[in-house]
Phi, psi and omega in degrees: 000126145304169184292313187297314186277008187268331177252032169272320197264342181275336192272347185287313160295315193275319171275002169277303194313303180313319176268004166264317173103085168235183195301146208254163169305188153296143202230241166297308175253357179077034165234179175276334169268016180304132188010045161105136145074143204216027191263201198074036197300333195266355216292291190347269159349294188274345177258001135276000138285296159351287196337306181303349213255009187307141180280151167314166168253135173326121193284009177282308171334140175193137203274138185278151211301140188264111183282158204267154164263137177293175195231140167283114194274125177244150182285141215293027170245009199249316173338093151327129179278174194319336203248346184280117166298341182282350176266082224268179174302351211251359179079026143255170202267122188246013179258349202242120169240107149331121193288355170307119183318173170201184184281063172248312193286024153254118177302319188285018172255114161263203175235335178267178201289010171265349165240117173306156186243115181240159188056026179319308177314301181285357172287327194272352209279319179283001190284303184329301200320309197302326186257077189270005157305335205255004201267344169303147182018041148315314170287013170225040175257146191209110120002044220241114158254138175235112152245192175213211193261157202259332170269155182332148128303155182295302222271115200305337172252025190254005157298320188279330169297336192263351186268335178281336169292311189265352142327275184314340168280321170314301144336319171280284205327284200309335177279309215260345176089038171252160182277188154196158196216124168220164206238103198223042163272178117241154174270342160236120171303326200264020185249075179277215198349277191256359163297332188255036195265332159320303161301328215293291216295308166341301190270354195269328191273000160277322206271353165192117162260020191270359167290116175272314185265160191218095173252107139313120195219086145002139211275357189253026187234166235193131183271129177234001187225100208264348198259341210254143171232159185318121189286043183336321183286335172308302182279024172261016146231049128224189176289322192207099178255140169248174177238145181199176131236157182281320180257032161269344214252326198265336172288286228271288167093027197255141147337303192260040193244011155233162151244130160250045205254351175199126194200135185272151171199112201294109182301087184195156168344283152340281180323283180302335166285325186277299196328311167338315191242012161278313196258359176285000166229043164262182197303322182268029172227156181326344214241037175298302193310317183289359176250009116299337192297308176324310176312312213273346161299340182270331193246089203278014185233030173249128192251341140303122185285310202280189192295143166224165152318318173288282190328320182284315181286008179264335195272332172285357198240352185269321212262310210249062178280299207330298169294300160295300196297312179328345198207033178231117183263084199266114194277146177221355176286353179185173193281101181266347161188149179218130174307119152328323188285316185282014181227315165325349175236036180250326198311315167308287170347302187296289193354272187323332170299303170327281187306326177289002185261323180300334181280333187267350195235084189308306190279016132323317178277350203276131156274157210191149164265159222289343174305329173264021197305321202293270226326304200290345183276343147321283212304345191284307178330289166356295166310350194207047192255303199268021161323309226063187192230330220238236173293155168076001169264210192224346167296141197288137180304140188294310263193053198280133182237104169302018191335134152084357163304296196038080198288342169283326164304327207097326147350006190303174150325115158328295208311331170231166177289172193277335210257330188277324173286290167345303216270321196262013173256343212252333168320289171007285190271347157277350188261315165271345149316315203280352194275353166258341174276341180261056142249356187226035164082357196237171165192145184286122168267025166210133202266033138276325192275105212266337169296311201299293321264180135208153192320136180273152194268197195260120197083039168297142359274014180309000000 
């Protein structure tokens, strides 16, 4: 498609989607009935067009190494033994809190986002000192938060699509050793729908400062590569990574040129000072309407009149780079969230890649337990150098995101049927099952069939 007919079509779209009311990007849980409000109608449409405009990936790129995680040394009177629940693989102590104050014991620190935090970095630096179990491989500890709506879905099958979606995040957590919290309050009642994943994150970085990162994940985005993990040393000098492009955001001046339906976010100062002035042009301050009004002058292709989260971090990184954008990292090189319509149907395809690699690579073939999986996904790499990362490659996509699916309402998008999102989540979620089921000897052989499995046999695929 060319430019001239891709922006006949983005602009052809966003006024179909505004006079059909059709499904929105994803929002706390990616739904319209997620705490309330149903709004973006348009955003889905042009950021399944984006979706196509993905850059090639930099041949600098490379995907990172999965390094064994250090253990922390405790004095051996302080250990857990090997068998103590209280105690994880990585050794740390999780029964000993120390009677030394910490900021938990200041009444002025709170967790929600109306009271500010100041000196967070040295609050969190002395919390470590007191807890020093916890301070080994710390610059690679992660969070992941996810959530949804506090009532039933509408939609007769989306309680069971969001227990599969948040399966699948569990699954990744527990393989790579991330914690993971989900949530289906809300912590500011007037921060609804796609506002409200800001409280969340607010308080999960008081509630573990043992944390560096905070990964925010749509409730409708789908782990599809259970082996690939975030390239952290790419982001250690910043704050905050969105998948984006940078010259939709700085040329283009577009609304849709990040998504904020999937966002890496450093638990440190920064961080809580930019929410501040992020969520500060949400519902529950005075001056929403007038910080939609601001979006939609600034942003000439927003097509909604009220304030949204993605507009407002496109208007910080345009009006304020100097502060922010310098330490906002917009990743586009791989699926860091990826449109869905264009990866479901590849899915067959990696496979078949897979598997011809695993047949020529005995010690590829080795049953293995699912705790040393990272090694063997080390061992893969070699093999999968000329894959690529991004659209057209054959490597399994990190991220599959259903934007505008909304399996709980039911709400989709106009533009495809209700039967291709159903159809293309449970590929999705089948697909990413099996790379988890063949660690527990079985696999489905057909990723529709959501039921089936059967055993594998010994030295599968040979």
């Amino acid at each position: 498609m060319g430019s001239a007919e891709l922006s006949h079509f983005q602009n052809s779209s966003k006024v179909a989607m505004v006079k059909q009311g059709g499904g929105s990007r994803s929002k706390l849980a990616s739904d319209g009935v997620l705490f309330g409000g149903g709004a973006l109608a348009a955003l889905l449409t042009v950021w399944a067009v984006l979706s196509f405009m993905s850059p090639s990936p930099s041949p600098s790129f490379s995907i990172p190494v999965n390094k064994p995680r250090k253990a922390a040394i405790l004095p051996e009177t302080e250990a857990p033994s090997p068998l103590d629940c209280a105690g994880d693989a990585l050794r740390v102590n999780l029964r000993d809190d120390p009677p030394d104050p910490t900021f938990y014991d200041d009444p002025k620190v709170g967790y929600t986002i109306d009271r500010p935090i100041k000196n967070w970095d040295e609050k969190r630096k002395e919390w470590l000192r007191i807890h020093p179990s916890f301070a080994a491989g710390m610059d690679e500890r992660i969070l992941l938060i996810t959530g949804s709506q506090p009532t039933p879905c509408k939609n007769p099958i989306g309680d069971h699509l969001l227990l599969r979606f948040f399966k699948n995040k569990v699954d990744y957590c527990r393989i790579h050793g991330y914690d993971i919290f989900y949530n289906n309050v809300l912590l500011q009642p007037k921060m609804h729908t796609y506002w409200a994943k800001i409280p969340a994150i607010r308080a999960a970085m008081v509630a573990h400062p043992e944390v560096e990162w905070i990964w925010w994940v749509d409730s409708d985005a789908a782990f599809t590569d259970m082996d690939f993990k975030l390239p952290l040393e790419r982001y250690k000098n910043h704050n905050l990574v969105i998948h984006g492009w940078s010259r939709m955001i700085y040329e283009e001046k577009s609304w849709v040129s990040i998504n904020a339906g999937v966002f890496l976010i450093r638990n440190c100062q920064w961080s809580l000072d930019f929410m501040e002035i992020w969520g500060s042009m949400g519902p529950q301050t005075p001056n929403y309407d007038k910080w939609g009004q601001i979006l939609r002058s600034t942003l000439p292709d927003k097509v909604i009149p009220e304030s949204d989260d993605q507009s407002g971090l496109v208007y910080l990184l345009l009006k304020e780079k100097e502060k922010w954008g310098n330490k906002i990292y917009v990743e586009g090189e791989y699926y860091f969230e990826g449109y869905w319509l264009e990866i479901v149907g590849t899915f067959e395809n990696i496979t078949n890649k897979y598997i011809n690699i695993e047949q020529g690579v005995k010690k590829l073939r080795r049953r293995h337990a699912e705790k040393v999986s990272e090694a063997y996904a080390e061992l893969k790499e070699p093999y999968l150098k000329e894959a690529g990362y991004g659209r057209f490659s054959w490597r399994r996509p990190f991220i599959t995101h259903f934007t505008g699916c909304q399996p709980c309402s039911g709400n989709h998008n106009q533009m495809y049927s209700g039967e291709s999102c159903w159809d293309g989540m449970q590929r999705a979620l089948n697909f990413a099952d099996n790379q988890v089921l063949r660690n527990f000897g079985f696999v489905r052989r057909d990723i529709l069939d959501t039921s089936s499995v059967s055993p594998l046999p010994f030295d599968f695929p040979a």
